[in-house]
Backbone of each chain as nested JSON, in Angstrom:
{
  "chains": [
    {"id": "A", "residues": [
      {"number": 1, "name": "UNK", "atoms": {"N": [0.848, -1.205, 0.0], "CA": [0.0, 0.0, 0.0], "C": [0.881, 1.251, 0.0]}},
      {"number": 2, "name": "UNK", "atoms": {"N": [1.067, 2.69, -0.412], "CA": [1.162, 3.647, -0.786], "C": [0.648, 4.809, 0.127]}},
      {"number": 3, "name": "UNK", "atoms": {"N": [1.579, 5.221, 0.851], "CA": [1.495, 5.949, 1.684], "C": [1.772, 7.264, 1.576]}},
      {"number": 4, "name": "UNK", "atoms": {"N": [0.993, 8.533, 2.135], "CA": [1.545, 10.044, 2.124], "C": [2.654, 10.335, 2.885]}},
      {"number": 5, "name": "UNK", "atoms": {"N": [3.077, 11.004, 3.673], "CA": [3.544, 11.328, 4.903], "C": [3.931, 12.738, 4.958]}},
      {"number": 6, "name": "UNK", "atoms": {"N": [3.65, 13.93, 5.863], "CA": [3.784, 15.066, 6.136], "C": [4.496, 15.179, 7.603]}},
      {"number": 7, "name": "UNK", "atoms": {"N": [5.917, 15.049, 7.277], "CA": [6.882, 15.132, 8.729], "C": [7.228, 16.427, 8.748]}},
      {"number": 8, "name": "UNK", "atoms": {"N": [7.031, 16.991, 9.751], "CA": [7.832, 17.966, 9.945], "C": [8.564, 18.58, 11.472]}},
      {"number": 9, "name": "UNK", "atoms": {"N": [9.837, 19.211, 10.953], "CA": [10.582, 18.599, 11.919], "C": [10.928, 20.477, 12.258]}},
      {"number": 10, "name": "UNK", "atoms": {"N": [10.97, 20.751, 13.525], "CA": [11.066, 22.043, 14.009], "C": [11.941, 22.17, 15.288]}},
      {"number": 11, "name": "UNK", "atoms": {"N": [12.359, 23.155, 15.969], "CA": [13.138, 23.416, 17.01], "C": [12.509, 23.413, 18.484]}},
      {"number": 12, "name": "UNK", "atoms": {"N": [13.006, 22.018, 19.238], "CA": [12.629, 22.078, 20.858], "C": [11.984, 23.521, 21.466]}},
      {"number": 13, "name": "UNK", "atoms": {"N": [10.853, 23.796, 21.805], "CA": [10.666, 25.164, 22.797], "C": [12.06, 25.384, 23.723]}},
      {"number": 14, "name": "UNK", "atoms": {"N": [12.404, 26.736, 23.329], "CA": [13.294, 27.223, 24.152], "C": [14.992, 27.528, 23.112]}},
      {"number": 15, "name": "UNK", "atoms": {"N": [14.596, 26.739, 22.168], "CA": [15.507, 26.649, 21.734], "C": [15.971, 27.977, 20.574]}},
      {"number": 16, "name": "UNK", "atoms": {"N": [16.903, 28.98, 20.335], "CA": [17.099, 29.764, 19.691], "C": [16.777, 29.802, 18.199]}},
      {"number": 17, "name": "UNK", "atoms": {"N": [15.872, 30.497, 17.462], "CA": [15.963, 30.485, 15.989], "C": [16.084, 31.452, 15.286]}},
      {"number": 18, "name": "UNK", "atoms": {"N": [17.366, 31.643, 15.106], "CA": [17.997, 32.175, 14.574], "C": [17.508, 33.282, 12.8]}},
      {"number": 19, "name": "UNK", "atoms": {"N": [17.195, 31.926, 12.298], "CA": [16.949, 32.102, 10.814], "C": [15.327, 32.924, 11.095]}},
      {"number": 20, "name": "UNK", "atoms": {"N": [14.169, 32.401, 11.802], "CA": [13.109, 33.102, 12.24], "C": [13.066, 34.564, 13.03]}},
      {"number": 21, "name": "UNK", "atoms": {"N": [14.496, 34.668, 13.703], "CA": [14.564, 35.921, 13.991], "C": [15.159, 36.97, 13.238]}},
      {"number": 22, "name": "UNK", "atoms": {"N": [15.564, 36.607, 12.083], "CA": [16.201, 37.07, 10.748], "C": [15.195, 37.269, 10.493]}},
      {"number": 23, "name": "UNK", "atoms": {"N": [13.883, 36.982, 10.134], "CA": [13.015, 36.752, 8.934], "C": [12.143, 37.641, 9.52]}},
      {"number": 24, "name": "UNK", "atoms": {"N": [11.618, 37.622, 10.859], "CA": [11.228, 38.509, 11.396], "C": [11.603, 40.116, 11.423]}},
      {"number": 25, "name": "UNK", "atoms": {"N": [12.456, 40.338, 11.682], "CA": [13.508, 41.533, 11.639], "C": [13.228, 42.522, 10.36]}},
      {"number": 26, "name": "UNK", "atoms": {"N": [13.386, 41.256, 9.548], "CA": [13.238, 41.808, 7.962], "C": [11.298, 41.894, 7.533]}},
      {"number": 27, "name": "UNK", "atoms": {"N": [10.66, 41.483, 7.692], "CA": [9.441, 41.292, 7.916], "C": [9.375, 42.774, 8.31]}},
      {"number": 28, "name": "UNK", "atoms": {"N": [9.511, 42.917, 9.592], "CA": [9.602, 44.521, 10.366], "C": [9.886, 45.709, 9.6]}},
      {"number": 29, "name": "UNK", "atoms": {"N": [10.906, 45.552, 9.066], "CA": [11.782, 46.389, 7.971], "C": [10.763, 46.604, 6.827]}},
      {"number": 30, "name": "UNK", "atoms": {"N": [9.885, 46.006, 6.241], "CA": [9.229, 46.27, 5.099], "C": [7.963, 46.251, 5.87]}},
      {"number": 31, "name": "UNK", "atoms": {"N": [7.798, 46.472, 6.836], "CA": [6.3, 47.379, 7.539], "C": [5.39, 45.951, 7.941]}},
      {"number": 32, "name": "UNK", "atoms": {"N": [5.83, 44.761, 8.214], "CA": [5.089, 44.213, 8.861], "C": [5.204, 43.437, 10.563]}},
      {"number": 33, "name": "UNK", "atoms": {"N": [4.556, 43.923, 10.716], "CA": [4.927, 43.908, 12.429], "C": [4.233, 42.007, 12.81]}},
      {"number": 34, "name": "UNK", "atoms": {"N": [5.008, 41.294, 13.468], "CA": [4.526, 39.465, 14.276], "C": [5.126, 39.939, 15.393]}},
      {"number": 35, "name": "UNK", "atoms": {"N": [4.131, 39.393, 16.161], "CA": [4.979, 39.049, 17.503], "C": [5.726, 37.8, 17.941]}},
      {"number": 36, "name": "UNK", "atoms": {"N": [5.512, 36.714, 16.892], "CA": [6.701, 35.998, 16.904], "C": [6.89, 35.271, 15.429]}},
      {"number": 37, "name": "UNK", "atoms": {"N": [7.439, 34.28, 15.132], "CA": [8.029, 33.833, 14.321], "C": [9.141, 32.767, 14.281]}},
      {"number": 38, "name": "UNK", "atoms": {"N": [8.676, 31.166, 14.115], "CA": [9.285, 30.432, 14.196], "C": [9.463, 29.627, 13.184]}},
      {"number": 39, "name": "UNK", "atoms": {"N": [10.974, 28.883, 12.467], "CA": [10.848, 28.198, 11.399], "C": [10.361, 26.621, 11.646]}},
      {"number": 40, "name": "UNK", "atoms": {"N": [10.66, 25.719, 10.452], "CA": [10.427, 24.516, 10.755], "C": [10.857, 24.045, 9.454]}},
      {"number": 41, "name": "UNK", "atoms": {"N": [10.484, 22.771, 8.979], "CA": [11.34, 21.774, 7.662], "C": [10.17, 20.978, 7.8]}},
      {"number": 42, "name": "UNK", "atoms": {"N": [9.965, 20.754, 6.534], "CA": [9.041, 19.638, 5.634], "C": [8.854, 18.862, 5.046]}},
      {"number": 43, "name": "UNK", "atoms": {"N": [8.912, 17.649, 5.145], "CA": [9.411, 16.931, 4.516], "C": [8.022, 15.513, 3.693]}},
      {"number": 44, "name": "UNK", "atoms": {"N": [7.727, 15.993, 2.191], "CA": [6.465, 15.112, 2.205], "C": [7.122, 13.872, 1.632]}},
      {"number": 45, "name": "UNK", "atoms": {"N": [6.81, 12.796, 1.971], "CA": [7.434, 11.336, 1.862], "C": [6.73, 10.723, 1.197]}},
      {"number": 46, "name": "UNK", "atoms": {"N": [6.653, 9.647, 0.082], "CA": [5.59, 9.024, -0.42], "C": [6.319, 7.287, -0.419]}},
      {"number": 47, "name": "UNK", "atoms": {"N": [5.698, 6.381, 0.416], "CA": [6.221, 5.691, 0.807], "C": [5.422, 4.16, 0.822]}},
      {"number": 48, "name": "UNK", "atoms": {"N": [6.229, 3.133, 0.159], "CA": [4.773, 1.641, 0.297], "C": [5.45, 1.115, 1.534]}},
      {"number": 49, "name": "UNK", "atoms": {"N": [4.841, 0.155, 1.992], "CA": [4.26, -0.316, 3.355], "C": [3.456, -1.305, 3.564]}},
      {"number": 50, "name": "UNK", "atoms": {"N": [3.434, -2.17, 4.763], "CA": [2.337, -3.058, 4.595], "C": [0.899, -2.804, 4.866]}},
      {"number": 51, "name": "UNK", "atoms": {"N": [1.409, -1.979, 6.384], "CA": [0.591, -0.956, 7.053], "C": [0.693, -0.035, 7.311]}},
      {"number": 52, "name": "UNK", "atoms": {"N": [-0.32, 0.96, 7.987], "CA": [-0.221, 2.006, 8.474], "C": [0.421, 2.143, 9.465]}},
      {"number": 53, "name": "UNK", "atoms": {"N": [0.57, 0.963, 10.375], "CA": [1.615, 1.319, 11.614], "C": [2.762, 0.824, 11.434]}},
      {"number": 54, "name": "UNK", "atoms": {"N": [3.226, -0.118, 10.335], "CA": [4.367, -0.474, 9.605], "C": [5.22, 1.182, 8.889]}},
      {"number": 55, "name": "UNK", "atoms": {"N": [4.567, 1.977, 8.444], "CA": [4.609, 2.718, 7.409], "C": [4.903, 3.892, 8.755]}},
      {"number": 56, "name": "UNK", "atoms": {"N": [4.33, 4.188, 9.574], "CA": [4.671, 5.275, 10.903], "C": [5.883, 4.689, 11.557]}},
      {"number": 57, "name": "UNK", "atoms": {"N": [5.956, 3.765, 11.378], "CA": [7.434, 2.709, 12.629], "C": [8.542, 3.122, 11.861]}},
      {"number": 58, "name": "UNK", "atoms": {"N": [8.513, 3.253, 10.456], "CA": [9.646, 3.114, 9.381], "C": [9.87, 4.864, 9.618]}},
      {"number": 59, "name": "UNK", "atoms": {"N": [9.004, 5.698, 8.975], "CA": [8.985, 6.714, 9.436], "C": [9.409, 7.52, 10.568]}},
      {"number": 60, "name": "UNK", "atoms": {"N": [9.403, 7.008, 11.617], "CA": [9.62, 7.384, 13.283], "C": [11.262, 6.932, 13.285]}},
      {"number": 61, "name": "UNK", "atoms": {"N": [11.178, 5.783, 12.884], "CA": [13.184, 5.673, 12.244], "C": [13.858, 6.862, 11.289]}},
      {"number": 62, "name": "UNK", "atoms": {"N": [13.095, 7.191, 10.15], "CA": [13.901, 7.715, 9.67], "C": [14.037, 8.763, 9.944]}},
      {"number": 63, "name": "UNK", "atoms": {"N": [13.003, 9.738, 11.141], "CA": [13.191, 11.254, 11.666], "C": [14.576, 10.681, 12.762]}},
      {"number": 64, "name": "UNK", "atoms": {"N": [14.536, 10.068, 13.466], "CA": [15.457, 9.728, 14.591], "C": [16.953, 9.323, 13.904]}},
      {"number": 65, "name": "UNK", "atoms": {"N": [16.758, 8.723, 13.174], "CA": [18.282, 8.727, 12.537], "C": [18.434, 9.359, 11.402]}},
      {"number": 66, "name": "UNK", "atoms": {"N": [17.816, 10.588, 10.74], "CA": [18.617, 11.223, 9.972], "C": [17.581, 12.65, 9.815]}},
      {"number": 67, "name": "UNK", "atoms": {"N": [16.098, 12.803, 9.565], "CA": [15.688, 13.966, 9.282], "C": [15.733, 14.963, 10.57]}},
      {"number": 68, "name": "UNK", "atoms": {"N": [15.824, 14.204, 11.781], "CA": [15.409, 15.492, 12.852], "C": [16.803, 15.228, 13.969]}},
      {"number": 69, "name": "UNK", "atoms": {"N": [17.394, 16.046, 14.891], "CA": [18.35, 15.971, 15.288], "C": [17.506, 16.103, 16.945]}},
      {"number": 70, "name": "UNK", "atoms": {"N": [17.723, 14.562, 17.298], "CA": [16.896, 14.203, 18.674], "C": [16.979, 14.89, 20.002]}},
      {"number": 71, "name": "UNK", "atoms": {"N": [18.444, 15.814, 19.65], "CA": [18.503, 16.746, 21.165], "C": [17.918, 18.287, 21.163]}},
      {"number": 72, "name": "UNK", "atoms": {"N": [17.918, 19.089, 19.514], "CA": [17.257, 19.607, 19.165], "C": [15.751, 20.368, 18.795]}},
      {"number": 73, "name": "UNK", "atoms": {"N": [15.657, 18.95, 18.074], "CA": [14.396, 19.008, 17.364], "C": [12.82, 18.213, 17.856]}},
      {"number": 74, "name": "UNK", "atoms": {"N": [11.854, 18.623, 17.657], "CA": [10.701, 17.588, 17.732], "C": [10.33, 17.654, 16.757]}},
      {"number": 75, "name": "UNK", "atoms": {"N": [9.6, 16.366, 16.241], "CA": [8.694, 16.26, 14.751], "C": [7.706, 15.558, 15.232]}},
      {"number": 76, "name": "UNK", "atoms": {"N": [6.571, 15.565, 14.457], "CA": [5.085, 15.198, 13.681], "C": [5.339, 14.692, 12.549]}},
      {"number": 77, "name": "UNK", "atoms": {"N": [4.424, 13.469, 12.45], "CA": [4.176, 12.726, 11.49], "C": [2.741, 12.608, 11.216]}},
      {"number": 78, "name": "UNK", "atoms": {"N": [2.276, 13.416, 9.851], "CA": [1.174, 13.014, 9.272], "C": [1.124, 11.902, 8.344]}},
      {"number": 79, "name": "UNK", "atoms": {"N": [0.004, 10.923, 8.684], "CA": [0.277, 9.926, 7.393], "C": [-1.038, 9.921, 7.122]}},
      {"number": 80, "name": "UNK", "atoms": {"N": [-1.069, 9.28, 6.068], "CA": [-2.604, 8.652, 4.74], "C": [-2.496, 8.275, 3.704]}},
      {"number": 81, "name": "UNK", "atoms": {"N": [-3.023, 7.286, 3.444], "CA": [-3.39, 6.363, 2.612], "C": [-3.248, 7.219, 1.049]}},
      {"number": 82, "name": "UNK", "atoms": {"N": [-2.401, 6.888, -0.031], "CA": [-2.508, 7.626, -1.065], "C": [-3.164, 7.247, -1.781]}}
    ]},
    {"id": "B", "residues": [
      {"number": 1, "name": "UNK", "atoms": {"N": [-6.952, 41.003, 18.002], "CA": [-7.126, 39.861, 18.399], "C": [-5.843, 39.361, 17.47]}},
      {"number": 2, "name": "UNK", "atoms": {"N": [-4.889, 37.825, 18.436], "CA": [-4.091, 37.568, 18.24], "C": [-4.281, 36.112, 17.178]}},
      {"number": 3, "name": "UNK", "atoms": {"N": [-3.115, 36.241, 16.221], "CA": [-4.255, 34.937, 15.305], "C": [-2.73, 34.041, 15.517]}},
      {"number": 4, "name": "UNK", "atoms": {"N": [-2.85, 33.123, 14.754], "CA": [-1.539, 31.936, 14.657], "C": [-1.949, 31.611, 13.107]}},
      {"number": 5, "name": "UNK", "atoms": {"N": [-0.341, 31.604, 12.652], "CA": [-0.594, 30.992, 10.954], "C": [0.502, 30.216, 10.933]}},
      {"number": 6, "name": "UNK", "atoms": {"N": [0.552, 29.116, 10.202], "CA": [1.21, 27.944, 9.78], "C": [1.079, 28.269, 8.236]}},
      {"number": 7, "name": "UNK", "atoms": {"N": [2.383, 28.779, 8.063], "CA": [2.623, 29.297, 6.161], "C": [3.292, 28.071, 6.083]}},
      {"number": 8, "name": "UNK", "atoms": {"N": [3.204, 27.04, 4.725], "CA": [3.824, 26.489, 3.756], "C": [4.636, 26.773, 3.073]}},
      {"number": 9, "name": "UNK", "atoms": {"N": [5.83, 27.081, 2.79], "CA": [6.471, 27.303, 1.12], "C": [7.177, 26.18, 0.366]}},
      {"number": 10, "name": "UNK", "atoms": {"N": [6.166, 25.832, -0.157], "CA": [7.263, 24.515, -0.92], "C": [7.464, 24.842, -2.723]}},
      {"number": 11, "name": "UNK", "atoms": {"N": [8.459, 24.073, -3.68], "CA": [8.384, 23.979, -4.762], "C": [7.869, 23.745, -5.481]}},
      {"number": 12, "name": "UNK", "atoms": {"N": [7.141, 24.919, -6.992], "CA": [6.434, 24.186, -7.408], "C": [6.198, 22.655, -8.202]}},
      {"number": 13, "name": "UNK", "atoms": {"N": [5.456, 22.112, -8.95], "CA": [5.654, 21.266, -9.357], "C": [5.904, 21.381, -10.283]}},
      {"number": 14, "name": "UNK", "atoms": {"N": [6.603, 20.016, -10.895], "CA": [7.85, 20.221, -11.615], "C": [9.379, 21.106, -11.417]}},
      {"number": 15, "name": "UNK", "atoms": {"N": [9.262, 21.986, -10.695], "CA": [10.645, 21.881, -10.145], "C": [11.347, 21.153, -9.371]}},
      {"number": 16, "name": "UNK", "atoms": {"N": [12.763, 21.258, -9.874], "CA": [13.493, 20.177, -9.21], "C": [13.863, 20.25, -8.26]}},
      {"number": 17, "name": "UNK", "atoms": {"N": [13.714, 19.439, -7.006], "CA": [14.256, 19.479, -5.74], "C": [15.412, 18.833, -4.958]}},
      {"number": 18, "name": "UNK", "atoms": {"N": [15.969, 19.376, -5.354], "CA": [17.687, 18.644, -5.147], "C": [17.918, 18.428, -3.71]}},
      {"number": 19, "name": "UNK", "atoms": {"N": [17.613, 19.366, -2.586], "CA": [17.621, 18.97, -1.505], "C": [16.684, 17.906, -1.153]}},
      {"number": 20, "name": "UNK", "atoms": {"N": [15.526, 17.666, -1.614], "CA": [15.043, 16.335, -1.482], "C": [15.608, 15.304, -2.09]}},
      {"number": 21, "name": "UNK", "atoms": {"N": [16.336, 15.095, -3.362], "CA": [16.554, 14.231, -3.852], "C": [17.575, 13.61, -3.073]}},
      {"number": 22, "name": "UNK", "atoms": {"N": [18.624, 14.514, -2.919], "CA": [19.855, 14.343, -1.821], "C": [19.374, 13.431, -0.126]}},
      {"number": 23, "name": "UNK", "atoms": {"N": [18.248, 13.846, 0.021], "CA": [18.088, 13.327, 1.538], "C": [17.324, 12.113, 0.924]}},
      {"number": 24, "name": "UNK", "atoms": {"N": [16.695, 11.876, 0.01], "CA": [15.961, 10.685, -0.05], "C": [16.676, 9.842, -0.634]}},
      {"number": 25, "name": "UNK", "atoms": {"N": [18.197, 9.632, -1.375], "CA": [19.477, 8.722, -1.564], "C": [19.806, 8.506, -0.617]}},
      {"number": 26, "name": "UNK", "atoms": {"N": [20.302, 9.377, 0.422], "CA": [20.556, 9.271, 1.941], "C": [20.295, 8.57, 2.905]}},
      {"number": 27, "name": "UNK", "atoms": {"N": [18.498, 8.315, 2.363], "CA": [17.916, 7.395, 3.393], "C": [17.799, 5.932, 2.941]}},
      {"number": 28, "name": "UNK", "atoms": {"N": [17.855, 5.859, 1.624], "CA": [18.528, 5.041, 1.124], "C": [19.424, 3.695, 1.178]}},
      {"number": 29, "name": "UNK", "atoms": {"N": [20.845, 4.752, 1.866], "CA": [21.649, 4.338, 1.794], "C": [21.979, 3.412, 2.869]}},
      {"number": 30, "name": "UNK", "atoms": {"N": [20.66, 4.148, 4.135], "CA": [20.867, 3.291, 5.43], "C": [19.736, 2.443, 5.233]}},
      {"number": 31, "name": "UNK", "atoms": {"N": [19.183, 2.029, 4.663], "CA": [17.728, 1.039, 4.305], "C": [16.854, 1.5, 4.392]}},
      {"number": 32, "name": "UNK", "atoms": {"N": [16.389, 2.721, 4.279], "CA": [14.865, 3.377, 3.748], "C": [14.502, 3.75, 2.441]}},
      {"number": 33, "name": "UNK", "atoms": {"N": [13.515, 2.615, 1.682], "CA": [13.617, 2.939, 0.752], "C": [11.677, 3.776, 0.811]}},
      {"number": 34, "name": "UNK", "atoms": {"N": [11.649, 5.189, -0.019], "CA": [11.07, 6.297, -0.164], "C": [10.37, 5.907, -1.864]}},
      {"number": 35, "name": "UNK", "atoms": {"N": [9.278, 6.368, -2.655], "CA": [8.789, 6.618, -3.855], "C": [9.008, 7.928, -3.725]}},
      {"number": 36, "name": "UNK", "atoms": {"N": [9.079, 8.895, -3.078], "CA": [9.477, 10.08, -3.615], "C": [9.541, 10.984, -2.323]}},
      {"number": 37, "name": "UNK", "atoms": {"N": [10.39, 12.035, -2.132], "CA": [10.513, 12.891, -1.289], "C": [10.83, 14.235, -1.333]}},
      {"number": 38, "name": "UNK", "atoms": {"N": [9.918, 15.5, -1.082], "CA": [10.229, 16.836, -1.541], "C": [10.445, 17.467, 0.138]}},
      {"number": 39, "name": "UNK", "atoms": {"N": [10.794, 18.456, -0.096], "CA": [10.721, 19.292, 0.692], "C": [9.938, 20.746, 0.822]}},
      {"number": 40, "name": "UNK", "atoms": {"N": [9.965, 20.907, 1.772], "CA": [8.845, 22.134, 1.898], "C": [9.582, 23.348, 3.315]}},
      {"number": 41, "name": "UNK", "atoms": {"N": [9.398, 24.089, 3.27], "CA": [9.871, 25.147, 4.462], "C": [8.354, 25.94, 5.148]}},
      {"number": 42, "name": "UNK", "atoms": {"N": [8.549, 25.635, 6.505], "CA": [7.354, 26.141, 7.314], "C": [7.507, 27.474, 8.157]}},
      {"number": 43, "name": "UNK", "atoms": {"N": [6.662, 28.441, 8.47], "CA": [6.434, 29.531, 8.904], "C": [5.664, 29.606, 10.061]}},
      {"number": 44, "name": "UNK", "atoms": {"N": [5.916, 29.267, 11.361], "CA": [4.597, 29.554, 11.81], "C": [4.511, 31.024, 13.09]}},
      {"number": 45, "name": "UNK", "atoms": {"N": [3.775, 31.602, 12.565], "CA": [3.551, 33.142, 12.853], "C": [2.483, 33.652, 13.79]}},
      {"number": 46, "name": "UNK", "atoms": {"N": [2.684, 34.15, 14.469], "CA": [1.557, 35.006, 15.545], "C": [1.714, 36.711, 15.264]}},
      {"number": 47, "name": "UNK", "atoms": {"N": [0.493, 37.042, 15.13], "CA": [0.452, 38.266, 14.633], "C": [-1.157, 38.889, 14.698]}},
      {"number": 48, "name": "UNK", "atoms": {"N": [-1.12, 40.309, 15.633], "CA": [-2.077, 40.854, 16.034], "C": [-2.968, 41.59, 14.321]}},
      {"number": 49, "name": "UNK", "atoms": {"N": [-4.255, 40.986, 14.25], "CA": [-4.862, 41.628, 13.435], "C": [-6.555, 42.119, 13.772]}},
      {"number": 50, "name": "UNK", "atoms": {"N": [-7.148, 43.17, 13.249], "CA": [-8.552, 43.394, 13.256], "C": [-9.261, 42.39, 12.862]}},
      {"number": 51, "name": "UNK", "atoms": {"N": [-8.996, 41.684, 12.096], "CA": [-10.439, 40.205, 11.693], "C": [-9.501, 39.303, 10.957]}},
      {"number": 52, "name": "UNK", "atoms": {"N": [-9.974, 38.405, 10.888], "CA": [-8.982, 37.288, 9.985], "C": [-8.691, 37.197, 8.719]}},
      {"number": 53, "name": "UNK", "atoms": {"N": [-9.766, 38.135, 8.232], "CA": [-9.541, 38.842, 6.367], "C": [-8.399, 39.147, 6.591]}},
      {"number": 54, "name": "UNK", "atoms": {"N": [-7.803, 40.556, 7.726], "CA": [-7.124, 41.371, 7.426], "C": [-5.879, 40.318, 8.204]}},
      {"number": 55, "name": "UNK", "atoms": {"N": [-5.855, 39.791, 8.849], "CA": [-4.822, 38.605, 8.728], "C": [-4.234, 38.096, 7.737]}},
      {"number": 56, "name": "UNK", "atoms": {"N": [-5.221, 37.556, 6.654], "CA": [-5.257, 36.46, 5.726], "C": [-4.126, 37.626, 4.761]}},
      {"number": 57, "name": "UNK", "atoms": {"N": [-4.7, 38.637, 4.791], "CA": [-4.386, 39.565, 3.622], "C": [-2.831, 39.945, 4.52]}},
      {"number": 58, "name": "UNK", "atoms": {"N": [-2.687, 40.449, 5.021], "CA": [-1.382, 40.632, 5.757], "C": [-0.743, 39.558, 5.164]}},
      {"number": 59, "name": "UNK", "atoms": {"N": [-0.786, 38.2, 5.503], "CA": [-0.022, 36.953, 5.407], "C": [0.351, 36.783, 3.964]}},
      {"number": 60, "name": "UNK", "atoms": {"N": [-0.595, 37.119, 3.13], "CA": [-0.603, 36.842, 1.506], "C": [0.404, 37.891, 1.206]}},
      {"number": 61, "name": "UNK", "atoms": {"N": [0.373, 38.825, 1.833], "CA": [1.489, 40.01, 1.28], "C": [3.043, 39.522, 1.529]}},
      {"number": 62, "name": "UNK", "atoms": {"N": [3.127, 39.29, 2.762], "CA": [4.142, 38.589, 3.678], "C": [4.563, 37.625, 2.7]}},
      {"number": 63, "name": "UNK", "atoms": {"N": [4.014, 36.504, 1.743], "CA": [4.249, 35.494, 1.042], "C": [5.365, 36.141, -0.071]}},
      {"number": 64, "name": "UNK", "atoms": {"N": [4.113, 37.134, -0.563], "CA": [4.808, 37.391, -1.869], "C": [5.8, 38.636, -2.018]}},
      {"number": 65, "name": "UNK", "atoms": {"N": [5.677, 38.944, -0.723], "CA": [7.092, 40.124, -0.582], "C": [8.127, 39.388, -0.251]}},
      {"number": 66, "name": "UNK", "atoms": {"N": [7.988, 38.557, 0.419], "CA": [9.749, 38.048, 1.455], "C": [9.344, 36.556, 1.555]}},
      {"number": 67, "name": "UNK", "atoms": {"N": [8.781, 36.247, 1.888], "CA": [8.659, 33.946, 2.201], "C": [8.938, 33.6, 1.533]}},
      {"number": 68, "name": "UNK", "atoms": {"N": [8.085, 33.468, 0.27], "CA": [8.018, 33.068, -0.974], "C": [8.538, 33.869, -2.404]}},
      {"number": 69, "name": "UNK", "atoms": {"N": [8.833, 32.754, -2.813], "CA": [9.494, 33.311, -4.351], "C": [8.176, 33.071, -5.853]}},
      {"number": 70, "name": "UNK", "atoms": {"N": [7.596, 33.774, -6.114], "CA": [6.252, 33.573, -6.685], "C": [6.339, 32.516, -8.243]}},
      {"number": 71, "name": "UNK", "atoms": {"N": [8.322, 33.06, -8.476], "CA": [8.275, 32.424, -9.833], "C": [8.536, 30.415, -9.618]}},
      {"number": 72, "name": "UNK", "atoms": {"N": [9.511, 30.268, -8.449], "CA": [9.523, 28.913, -7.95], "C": [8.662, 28.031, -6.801]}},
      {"number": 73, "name": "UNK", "atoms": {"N": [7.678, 28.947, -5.917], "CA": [6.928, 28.542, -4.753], "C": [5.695, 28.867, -4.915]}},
      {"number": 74, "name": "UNK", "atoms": {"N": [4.974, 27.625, -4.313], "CA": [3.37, 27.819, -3.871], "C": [3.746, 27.947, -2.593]}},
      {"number": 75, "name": "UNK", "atoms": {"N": [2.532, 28.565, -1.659], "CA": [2.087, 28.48, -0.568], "C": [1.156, 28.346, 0.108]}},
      {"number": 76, "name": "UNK", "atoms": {"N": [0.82, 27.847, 1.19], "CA": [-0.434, 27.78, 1.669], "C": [-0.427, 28.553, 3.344]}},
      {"number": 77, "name": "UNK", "atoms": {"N": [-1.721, 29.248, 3.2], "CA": [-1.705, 29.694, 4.698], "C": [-2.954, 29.422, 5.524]}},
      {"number": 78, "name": "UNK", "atoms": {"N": [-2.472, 28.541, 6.695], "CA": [-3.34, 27.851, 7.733], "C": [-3.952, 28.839, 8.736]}},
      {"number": 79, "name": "UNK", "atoms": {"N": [-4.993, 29.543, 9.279], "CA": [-5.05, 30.526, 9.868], "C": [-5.998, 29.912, 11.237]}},
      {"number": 80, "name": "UNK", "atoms": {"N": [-5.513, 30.553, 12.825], "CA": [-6.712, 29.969, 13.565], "C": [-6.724, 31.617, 14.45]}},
      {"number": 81, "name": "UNK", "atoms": {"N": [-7.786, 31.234, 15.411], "CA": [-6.915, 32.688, 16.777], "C": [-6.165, 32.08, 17.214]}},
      {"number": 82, "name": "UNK", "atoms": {"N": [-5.544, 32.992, 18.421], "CA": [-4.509, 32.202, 19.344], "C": [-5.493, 32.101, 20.4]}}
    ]}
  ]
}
């Protein structure tokens, strides 16, 4: 079966972002005022599987060893049936 | 009233996404095998507006002045209160 997946992988609360406080700044600069602003990474996966919880297990591996950096980051995993 | 938006910017289609292609060989290489993998860059924003039109419309400007690049990116904008 043929799977979606919508991971996305963003920075622990607390943690400095840098590139969002850039973006913000500049945001400001051309007249638009946030009171905050945080980035994140996206990653849509299209993936076969046996199952749906086969297909999230494989997934949940591949944020932990390579898309999301575990001391860092937290991610979400959206999945569905394509 | 304070709203929360979750902006999208990903590539359009048919452009090529080399940083996806790169991470989805990658995963690859350690035994995940993927049908396809893009990437996308997320925004998520808090920002005081009069009604959620004038949110929506704020955010759409925000896209196409500075987030987004109109000739290579779609976007989508998720809007709730805070």
């Amino acid at each position: 079966m043929l799977y979606r997946a919508e991971i996305t992988v963003g920075l622990k609360k607390g943690m400095l972002d840098p590139e969002g406080t850039t973006i913000r700044r500049a945001l400001g600069h051309i007249g638009y005022k946030t009171e905050s602003l945080r980035t994140a990474k996206q990653f849509l996966i299209e993936l076969d599987a046996g199952s749906e919880e086969a297909a999230r297990s494989e997934l949940d591996e591949m944020c932990r060893r390579l898309l999301a950096n575990p001391v860092i980051h937290t991610y979400t995993i959206k999945l569905e049936e394509a």
